[in-house]
N, CA, C and O atoms as a GROMACS GRO file, in nm:
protein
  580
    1UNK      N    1  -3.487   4.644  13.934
    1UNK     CA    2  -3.434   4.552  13.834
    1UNK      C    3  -3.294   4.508  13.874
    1UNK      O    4  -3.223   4.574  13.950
    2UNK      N    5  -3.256   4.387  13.813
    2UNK     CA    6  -3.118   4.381  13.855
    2UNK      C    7  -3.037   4.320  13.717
    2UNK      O    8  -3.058   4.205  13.677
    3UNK      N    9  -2.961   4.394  13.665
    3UNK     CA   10  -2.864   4.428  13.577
    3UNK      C   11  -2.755   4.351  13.583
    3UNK      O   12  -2.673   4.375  13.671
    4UNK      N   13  -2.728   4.214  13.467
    4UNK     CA   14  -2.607   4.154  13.481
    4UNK      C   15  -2.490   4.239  13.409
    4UNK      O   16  -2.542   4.306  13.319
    5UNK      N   17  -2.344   4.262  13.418
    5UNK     CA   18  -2.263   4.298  13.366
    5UNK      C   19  -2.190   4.232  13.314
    5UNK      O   20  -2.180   4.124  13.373
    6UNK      N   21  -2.092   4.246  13.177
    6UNK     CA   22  -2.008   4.173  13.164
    6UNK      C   23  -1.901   4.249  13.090
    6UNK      O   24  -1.932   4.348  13.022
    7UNK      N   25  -1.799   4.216  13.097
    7UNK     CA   26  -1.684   4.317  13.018
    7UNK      C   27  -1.503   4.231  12.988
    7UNK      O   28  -1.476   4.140  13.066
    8UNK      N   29  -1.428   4.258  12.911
    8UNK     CA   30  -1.336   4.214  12.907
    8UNK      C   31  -1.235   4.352  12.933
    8UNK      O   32  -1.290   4.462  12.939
    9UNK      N   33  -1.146   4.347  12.942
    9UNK     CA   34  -1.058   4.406  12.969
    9UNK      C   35  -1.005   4.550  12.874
    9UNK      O   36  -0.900   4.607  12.902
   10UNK      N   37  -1.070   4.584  12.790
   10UNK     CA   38  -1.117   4.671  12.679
   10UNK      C   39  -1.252   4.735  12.744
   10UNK      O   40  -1.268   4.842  12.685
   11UNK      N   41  -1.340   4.720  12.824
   11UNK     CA   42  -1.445   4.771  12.878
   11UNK      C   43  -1.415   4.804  13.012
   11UNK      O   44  -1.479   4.894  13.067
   12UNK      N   45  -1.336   4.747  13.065
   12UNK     CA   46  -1.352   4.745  13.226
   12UNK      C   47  -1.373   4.866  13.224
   12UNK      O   48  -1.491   4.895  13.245
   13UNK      N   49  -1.266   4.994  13.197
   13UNK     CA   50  -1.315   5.105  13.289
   13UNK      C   51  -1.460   5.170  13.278
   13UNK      O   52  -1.528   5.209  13.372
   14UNK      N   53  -1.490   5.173  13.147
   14UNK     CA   54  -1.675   5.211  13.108
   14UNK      C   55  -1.742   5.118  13.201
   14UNK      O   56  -1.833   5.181  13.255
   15UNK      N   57  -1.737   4.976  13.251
   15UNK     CA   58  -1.854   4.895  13.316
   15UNK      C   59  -1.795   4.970  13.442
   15UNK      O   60  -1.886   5.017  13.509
   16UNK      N   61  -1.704   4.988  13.480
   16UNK     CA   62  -1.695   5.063  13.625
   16UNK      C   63  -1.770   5.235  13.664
   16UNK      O   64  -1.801   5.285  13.772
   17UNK      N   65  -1.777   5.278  13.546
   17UNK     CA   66  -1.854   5.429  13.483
   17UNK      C   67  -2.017   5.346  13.522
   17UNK      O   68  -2.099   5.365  13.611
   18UNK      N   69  -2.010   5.265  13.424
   18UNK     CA   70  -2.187   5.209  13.411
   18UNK      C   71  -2.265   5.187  13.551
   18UNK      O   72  -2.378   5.218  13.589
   19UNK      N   73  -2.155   5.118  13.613
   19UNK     CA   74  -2.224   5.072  13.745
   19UNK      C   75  -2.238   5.170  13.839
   19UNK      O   76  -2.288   5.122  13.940
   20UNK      N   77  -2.220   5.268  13.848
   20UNK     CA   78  -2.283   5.401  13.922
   20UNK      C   79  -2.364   5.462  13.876
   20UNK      O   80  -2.418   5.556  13.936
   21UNK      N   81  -2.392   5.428  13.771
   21UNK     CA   82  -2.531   5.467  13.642
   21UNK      C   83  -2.619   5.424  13.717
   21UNK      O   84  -2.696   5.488  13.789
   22UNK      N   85  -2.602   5.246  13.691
   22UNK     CA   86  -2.701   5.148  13.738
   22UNK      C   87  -2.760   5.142  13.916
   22UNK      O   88  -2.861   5.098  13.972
   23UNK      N   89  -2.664   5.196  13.950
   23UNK     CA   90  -2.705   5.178  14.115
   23UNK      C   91  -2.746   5.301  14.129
   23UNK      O   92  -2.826   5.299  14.222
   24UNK      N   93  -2.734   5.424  14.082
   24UNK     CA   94  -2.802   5.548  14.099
   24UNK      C   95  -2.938   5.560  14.028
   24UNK      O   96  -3.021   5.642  14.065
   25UNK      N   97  -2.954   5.494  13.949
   25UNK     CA   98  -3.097   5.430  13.902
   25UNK      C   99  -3.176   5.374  13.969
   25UNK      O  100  -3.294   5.374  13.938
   26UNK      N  101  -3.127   5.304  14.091
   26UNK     CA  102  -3.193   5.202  14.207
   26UNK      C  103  -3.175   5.064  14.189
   26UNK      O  104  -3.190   4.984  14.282
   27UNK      N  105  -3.136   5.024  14.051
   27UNK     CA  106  -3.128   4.911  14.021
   27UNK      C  107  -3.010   4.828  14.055
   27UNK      O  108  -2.901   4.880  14.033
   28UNK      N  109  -3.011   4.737  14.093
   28UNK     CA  110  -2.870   4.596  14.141
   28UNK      C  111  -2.840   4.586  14.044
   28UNK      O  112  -2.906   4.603  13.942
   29UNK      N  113  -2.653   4.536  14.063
   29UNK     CA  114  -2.618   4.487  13.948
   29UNK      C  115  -2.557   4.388  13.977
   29UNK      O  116  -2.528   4.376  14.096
   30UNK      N  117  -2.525   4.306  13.906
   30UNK     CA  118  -2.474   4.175  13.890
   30UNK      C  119  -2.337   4.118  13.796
   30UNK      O  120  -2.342   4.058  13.688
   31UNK      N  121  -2.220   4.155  13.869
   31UNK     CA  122  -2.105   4.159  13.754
   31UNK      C  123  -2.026   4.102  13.781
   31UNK      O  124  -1.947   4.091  13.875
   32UNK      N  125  -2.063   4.029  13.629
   32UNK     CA  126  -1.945   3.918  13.590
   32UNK      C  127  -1.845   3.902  13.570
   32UNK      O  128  -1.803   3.798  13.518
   33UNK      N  129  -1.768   4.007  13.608
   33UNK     CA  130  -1.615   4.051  13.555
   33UNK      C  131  -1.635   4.107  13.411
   33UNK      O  132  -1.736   4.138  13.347
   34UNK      N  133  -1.507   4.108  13.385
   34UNK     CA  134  -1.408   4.085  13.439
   34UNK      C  135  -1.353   4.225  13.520
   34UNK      O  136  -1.381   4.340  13.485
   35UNK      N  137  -1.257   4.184  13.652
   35UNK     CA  138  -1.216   4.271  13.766
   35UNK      C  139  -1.074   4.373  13.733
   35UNK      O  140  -1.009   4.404  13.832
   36UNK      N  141  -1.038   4.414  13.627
   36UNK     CA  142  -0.896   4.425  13.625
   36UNK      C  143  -0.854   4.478  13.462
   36UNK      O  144  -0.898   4.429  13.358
   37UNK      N  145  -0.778   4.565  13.471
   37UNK     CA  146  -0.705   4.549  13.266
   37UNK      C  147  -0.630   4.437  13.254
   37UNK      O  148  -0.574   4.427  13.144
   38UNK      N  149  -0.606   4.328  13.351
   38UNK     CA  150  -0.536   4.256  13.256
   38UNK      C  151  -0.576   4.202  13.175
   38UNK      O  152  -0.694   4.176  13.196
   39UNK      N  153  -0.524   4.149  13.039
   39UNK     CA  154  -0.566   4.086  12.954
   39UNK      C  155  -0.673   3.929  12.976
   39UNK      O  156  -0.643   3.834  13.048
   40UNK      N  157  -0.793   3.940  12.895
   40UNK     CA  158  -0.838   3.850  12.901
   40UNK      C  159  -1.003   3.841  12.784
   40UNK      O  160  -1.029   3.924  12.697
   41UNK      N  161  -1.071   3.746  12.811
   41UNK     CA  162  -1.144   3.684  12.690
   41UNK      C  163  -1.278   3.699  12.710
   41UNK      O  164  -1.343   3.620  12.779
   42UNK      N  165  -1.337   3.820  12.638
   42UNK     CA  166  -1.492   3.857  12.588
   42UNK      C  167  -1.560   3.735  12.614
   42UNK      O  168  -1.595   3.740  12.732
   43UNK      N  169  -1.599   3.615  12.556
   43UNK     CA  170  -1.639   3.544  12.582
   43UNK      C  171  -1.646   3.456  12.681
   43UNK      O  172  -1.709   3.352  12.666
   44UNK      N  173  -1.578   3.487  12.805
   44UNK     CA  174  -1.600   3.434  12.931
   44UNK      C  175  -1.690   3.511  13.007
   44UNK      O  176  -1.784   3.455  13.065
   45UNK      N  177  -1.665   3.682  13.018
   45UNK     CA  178  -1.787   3.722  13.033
   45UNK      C  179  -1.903   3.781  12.997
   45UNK      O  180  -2.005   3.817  13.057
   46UNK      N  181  -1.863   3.783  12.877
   46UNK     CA  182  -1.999   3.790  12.835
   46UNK      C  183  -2.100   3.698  12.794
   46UNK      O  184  -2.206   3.750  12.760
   47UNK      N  185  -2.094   3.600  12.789
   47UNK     CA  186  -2.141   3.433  12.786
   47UNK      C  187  -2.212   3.475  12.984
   47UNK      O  188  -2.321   3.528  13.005
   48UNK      N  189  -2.175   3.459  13.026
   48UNK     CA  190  -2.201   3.454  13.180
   48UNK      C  191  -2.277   3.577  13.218
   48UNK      O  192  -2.338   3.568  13.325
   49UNK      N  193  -2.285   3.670  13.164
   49UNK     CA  194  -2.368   3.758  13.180
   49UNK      C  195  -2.530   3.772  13.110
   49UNK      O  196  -2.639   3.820  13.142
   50UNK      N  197  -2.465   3.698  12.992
   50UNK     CA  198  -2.610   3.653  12.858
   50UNK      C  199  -2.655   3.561  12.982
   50UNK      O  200  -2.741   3.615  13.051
   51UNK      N  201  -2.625   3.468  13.013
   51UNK     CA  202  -2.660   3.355  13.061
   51UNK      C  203  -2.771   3.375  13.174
   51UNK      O  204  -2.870   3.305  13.197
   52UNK      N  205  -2.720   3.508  13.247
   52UNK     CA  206  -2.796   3.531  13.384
   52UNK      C  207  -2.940   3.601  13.338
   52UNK      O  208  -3.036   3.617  13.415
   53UNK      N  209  -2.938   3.634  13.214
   53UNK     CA  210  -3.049   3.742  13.186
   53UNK      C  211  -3.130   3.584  13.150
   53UNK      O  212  -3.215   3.535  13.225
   54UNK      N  213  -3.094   3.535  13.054
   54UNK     CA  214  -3.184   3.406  12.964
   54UNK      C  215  -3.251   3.303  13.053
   54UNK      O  216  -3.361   3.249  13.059
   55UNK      N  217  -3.094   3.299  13.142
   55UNK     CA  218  -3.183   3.208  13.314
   55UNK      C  219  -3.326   3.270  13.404
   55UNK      O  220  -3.402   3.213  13.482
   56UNK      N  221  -3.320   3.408  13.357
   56UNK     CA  222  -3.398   3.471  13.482
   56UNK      C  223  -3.348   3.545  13.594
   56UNK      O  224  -3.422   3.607  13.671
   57UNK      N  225  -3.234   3.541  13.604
   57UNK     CA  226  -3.170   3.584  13.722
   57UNK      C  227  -3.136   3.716  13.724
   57UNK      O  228  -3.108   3.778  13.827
   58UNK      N  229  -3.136   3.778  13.577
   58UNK     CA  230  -3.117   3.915  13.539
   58UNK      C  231  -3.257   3.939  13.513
   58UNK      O  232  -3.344   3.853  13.496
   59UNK      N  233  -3.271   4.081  13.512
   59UNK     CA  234  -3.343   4.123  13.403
   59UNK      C  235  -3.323   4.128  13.297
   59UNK      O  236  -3.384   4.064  13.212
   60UNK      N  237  -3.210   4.223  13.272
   60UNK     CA  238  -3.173   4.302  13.151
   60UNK      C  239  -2.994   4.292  13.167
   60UNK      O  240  -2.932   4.298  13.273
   61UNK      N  241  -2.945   4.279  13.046
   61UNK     CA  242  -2.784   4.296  13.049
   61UNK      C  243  -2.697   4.419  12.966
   61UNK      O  244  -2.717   4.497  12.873
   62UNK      N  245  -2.609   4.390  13.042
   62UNK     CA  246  -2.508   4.532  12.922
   62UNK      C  247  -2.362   4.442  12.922
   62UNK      O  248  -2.309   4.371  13.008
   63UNK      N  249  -2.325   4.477  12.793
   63UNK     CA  250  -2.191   4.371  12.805
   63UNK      C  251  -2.106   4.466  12.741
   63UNK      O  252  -2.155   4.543  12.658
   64UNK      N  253  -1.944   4.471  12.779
   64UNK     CA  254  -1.879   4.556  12.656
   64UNK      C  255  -1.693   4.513  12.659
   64UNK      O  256  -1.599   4.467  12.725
   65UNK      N  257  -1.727   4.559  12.558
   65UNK     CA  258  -1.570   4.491  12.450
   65UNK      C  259  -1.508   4.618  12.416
   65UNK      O  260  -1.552   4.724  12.460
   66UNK      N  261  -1.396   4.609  12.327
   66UNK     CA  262  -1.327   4.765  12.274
   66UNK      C  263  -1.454   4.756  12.196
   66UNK      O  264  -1.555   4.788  12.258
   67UNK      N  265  -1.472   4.709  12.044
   67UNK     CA  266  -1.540   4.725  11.990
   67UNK      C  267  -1.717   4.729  11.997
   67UNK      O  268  -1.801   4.797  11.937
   68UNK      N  269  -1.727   4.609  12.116
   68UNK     CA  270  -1.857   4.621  12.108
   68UNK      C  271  -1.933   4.496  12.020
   68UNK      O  272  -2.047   4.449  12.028
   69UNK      N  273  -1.838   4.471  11.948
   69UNK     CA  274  -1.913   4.358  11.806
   69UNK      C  275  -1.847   4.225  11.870
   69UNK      O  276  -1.940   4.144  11.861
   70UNK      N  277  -1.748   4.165  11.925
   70UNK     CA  278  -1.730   4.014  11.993
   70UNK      C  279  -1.817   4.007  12.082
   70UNK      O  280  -1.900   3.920  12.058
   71UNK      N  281  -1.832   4.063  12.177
   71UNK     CA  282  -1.897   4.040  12.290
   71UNK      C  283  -2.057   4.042  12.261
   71UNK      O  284  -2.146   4.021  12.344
   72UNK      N  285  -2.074   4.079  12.085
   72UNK     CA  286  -2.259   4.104  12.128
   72UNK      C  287  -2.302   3.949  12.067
   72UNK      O  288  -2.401   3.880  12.092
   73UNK      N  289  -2.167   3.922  11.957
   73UNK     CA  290  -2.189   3.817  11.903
   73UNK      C  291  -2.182   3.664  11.993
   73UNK      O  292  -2.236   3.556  11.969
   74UNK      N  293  -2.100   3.705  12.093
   74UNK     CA  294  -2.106   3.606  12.220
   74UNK      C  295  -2.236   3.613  12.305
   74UNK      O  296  -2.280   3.511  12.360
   75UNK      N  297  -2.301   3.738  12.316
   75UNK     CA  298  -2.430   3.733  12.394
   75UNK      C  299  -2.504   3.653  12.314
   75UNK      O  300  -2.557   3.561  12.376
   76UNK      N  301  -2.530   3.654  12.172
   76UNK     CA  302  -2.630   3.624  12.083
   76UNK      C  303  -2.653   3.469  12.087
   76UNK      O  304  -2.754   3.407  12.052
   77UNK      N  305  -2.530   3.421  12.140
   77UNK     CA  306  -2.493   3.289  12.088
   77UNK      C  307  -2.582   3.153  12.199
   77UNK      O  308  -2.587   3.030  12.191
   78UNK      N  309  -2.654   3.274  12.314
   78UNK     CA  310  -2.710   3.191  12.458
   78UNK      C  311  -2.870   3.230  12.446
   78UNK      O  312  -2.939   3.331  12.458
   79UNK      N  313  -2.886   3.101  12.416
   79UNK     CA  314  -3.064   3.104  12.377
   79UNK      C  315  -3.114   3.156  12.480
   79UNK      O  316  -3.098   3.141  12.601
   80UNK      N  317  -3.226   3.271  12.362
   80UNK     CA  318  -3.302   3.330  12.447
   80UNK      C  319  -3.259   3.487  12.466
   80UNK      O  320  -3.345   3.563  12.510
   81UNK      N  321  -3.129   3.536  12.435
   81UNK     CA  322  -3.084   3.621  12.399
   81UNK      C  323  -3.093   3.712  12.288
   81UNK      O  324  -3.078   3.667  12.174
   82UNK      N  325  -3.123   3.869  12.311
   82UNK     CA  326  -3.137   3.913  12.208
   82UNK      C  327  -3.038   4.046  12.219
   82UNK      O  328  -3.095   4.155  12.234
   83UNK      N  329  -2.960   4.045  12.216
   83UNK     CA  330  -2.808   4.112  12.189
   83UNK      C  331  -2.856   4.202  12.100
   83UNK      O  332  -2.931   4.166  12.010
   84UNK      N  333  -2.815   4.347  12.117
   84UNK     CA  334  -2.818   4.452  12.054
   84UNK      C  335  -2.696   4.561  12.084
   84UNK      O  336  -2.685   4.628  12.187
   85UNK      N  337  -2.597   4.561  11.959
   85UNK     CA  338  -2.491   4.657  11.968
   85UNK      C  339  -2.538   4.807  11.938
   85UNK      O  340  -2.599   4.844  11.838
   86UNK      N  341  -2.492   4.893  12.059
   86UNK     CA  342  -2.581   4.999  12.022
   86UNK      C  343  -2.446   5.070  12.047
   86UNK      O  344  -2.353   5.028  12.116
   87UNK      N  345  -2.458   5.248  11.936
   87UNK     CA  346  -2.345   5.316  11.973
   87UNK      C  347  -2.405   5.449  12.008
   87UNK      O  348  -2.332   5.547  12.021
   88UNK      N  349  -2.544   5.457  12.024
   88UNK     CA  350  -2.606   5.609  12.061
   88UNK      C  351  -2.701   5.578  12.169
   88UNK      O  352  -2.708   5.460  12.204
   89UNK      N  353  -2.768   5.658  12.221
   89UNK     CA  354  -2.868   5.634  12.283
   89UNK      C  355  -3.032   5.614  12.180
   89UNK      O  356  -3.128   5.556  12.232
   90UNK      N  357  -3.038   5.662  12.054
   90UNK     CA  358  -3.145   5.638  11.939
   90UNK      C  359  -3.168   5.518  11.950
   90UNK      O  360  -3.284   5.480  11.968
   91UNK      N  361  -3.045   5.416  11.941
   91UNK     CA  362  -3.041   5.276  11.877
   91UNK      C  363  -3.059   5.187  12.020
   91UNK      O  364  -3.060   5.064  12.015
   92UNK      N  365  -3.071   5.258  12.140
   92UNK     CA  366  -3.086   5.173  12.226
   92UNK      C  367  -3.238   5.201  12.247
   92UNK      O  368  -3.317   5.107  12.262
   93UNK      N  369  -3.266   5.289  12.249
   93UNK     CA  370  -3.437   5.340  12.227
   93UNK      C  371  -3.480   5.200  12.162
   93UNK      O  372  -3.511   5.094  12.217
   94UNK      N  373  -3.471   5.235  12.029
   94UNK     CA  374  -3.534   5.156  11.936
   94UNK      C  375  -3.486   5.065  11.951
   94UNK      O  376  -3.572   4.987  11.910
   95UNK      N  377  -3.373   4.985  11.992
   95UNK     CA  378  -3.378   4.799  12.004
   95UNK      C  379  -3.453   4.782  12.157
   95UNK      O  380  -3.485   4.663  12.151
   96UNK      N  381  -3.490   4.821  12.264
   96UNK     CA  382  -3.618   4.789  12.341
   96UNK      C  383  -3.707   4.819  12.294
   96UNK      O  384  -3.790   4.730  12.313
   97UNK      N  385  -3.780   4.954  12.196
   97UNK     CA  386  -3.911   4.928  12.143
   97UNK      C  387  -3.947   4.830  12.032
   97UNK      O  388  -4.059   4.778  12.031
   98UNK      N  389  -3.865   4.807  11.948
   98UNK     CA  390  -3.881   4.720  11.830
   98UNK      C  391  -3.825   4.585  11.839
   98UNK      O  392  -3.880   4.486  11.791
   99UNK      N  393  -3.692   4.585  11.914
   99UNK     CA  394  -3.664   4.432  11.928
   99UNK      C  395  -3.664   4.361  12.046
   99UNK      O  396  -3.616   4.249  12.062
  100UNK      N  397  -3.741   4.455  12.157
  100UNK     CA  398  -3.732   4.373  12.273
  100UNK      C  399  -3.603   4.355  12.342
  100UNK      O  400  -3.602   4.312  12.457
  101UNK      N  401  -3.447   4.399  12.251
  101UNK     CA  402  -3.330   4.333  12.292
  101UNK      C  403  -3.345   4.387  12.465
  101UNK      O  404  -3.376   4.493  12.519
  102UNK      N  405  -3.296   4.219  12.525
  102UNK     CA  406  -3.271   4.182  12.675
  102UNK      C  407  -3.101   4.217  12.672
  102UNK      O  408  -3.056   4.266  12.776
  103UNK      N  409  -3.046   4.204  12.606
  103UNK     CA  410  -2.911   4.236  12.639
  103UNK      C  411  -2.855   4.380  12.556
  103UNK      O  412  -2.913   4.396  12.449
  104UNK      N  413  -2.760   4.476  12.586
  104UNK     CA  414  -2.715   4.620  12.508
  104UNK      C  415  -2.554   4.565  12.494
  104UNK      O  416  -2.513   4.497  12.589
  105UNK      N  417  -2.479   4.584  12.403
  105UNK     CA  418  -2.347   4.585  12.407
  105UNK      C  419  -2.312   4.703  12.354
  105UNK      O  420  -2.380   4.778  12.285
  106UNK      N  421  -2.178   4.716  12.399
  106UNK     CA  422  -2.151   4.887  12.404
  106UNK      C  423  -2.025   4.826  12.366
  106UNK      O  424  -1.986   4.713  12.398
  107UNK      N  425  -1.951   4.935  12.275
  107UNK     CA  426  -1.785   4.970  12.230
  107UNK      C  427  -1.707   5.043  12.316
  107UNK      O  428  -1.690   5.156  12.271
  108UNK      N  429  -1.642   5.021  12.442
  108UNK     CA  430  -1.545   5.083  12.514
  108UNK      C  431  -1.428   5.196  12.406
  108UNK      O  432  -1.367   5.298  12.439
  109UNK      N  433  -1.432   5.130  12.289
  109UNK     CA  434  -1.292   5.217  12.222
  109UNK      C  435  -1.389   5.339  12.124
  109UNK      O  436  -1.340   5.430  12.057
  110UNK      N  437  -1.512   5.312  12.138
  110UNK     CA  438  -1.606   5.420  12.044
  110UNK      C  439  -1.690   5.502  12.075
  110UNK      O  440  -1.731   5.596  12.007
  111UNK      N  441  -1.734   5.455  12.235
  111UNK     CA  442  -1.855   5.553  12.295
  111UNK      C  443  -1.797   5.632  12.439
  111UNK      O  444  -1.746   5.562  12.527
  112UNK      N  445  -1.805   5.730  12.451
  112UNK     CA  446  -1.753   5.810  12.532
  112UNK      C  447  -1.827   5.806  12.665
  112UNK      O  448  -1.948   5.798  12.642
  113UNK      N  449  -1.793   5.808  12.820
  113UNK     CA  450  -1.919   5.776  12.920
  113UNK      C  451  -1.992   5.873  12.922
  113UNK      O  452  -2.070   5.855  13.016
  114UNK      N  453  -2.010   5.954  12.879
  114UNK     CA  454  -2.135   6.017  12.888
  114UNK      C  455  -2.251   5.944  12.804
  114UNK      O  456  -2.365   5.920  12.844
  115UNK      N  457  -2.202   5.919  12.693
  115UNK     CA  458  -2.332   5.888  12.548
  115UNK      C  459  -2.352   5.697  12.638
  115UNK      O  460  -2.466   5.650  12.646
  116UNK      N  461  -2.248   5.629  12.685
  116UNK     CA  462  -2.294   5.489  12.741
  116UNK      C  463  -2.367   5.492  12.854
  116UNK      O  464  -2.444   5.398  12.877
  117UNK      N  465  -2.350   5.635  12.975
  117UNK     CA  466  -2.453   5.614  13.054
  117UNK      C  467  -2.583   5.678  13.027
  117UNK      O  468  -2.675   5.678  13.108
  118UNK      N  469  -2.587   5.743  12.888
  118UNK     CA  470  -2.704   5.814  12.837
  118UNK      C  471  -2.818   5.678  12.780
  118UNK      O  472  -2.938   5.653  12.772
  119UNK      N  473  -2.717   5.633  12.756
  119UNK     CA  474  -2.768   5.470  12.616
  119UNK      C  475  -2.778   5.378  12.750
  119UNK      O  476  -2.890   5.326  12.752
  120UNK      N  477  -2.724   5.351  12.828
  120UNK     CA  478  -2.760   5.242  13.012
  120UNK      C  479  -2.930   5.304  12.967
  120UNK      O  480  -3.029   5.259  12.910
  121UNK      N  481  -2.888   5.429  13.031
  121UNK     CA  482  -3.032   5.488  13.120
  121UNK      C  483  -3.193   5.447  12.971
  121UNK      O  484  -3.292   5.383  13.004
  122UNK      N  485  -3.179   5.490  12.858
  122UNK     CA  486  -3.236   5.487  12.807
  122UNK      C  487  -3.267   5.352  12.794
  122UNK      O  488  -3.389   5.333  12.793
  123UNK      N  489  -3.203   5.254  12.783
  123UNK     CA  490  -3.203   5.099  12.753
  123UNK      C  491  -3.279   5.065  12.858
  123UNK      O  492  -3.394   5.027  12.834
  124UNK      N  493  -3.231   5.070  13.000
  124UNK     CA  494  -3.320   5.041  13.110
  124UNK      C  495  -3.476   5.107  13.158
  124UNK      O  496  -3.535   5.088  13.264
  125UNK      N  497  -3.518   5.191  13.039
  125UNK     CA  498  -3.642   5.216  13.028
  125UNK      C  499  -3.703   5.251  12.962
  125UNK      O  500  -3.786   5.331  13.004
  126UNK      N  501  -3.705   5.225  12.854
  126UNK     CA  502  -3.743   5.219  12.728
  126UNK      C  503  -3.836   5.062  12.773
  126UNK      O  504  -3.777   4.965  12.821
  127UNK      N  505  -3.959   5.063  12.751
  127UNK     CA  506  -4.047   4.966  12.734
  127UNK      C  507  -4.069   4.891  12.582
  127UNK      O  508  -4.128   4.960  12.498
  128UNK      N  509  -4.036   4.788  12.551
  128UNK     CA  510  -4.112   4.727  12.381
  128UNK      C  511  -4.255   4.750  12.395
  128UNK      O  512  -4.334   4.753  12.489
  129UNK      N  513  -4.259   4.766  12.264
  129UNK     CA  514  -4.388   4.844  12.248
  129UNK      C  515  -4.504   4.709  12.156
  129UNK      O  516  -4.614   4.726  12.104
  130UNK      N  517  -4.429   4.594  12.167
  130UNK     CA  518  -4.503   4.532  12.128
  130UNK      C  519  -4.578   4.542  12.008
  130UNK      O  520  -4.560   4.630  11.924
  131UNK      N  521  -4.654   4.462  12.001
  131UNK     CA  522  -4.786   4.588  11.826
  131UNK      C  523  -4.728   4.421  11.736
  131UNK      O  524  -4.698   4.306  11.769
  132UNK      N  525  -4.741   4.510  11.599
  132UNK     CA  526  -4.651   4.432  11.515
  132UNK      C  527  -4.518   4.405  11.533
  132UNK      O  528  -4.466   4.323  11.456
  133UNK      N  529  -4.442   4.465  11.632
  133UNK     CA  530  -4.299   4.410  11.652
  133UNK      C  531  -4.289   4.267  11.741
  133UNK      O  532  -4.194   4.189  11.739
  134UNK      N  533  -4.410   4.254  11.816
  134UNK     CA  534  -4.371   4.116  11.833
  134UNK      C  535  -4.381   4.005  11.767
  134UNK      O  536  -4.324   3.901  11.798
  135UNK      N  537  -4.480   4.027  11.636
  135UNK     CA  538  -4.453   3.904  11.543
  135UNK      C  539  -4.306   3.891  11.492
  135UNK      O  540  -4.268   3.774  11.478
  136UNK      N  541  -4.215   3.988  11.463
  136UNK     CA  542  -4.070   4.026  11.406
  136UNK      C  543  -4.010   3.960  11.545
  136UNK      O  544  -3.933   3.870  11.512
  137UNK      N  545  -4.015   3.968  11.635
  137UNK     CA  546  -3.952   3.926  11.755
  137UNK      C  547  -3.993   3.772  11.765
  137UNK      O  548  -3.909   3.692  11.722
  138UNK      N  549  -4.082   3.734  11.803
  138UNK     CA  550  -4.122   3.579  11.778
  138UNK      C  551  -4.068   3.514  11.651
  138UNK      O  552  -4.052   3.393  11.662
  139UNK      N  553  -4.036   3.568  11.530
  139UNK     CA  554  -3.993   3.527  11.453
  139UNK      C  555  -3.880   3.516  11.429
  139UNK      O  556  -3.847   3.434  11.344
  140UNK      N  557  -3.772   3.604  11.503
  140UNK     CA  558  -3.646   3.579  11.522
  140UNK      C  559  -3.605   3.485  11.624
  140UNK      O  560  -3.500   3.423  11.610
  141UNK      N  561  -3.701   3.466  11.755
  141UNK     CA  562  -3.670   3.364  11.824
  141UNK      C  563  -3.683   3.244  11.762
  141UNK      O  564  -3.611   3.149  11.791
  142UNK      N  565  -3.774   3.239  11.673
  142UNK     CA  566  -3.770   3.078  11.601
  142UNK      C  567  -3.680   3.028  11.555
  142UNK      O  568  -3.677   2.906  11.546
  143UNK      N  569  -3.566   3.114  11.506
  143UNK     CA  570  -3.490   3.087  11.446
  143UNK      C  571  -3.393   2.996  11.506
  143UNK      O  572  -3.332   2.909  11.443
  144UNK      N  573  -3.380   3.023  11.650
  144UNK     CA  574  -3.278   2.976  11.717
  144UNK      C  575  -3.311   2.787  11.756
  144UNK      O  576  -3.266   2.732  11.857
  145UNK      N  577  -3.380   2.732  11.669
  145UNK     CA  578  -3.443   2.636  11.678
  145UNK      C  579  -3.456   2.564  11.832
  145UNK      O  580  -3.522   2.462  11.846
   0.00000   0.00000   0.00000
C-alpha cells in the first residue's frame, strides 16, 4: 500500500515516529510535508494529502495537527474523503469497519507514539466490513453532492 502523509508543524515529530511504522509495515509512504517545526498551515497539507488518497494515488491517509480536529476537517472538505479523527486504536478499528474512513487524523498534543503507531497499524488493516454499513457509507457520500 502506499500511505499519503500530511502534518503541520504541531505533528511533525509524530509523522516522523509514523513513518517508520509505515515502512516497517512494508508499505510506501508519500509525504506531504510539512518538513520542519517551523510554523505553518494544516490546510496546505493536509488538503494535499486528502487529495492523493481521493485521486488514487494513495491508498489510505494519516494526517495530523496538535489537535487533530483542523486537519480532519480539512481532509473532509476533498471529495471523496472520509476523514476520521481517531484518539485510540478502538476508534480506528471501528472507523475502517463501519465507515470505511480512507483518511485517520491523529492529535500530536493528545496521543502519545506508542497509542498513534498502535492506531497507524490497526487503521492500515482493519478491513470494512461492509454488510449494512455500506448503505450508511453510500449515504454519507451522497451528501457531498
Amino acid at each position: 500500500m502506499k500511505i499519503a502523509l500530511g502534518c503541520d508543524h504541531g505533528g511533525y515529530e509524530l509523522k516522523q515516529e509514523i513513518i517508520k511504522t509505515i515502512q516497517g509495515m512494508g508499505h510506501e509512504v508519500e509525504d506531504f510535508g510539512c518538513y520542519n517545526l517551523d510554523s505553518c498551515d494544516y490546510p496546505d497539507f493536509g488538503a494535499a494529502a486528502a487529495r492523493a488518497v481521493a485521486e488514487g494515488k494513495c491508498d489510505k491517509g494519516i494526517v495530523i495537527c496538535t489537535t487533530g480536529i483542523g486537519i480532519s476537517i480539512t481532509a473532509n472538505k476533498i471529495k471523496g474523503i472520509r476523514c476520521a479523527h481517531c484518539a485510540d486504536s478502538l476508534e480506528a478499528e471501528m472507523t475502517r469497519k463501519h465507515n470505511d474512513a480512507n483518511v485517520m487524523a491523529i492529535g500530536a498534543g493528545f496521543t502519545g507514539k506508542n497509542m498513534a503507531n498502535r492506531m497507524v497499524e490497526v487503521f492500515l488493516t482493519t478491513e470494512f466490513e461492509g454488510g449494512r454499513h455500506q448503505r450508511r457509507v453510500d449515504k454519507m457520500m451522497a451528501l457531498e453532492g
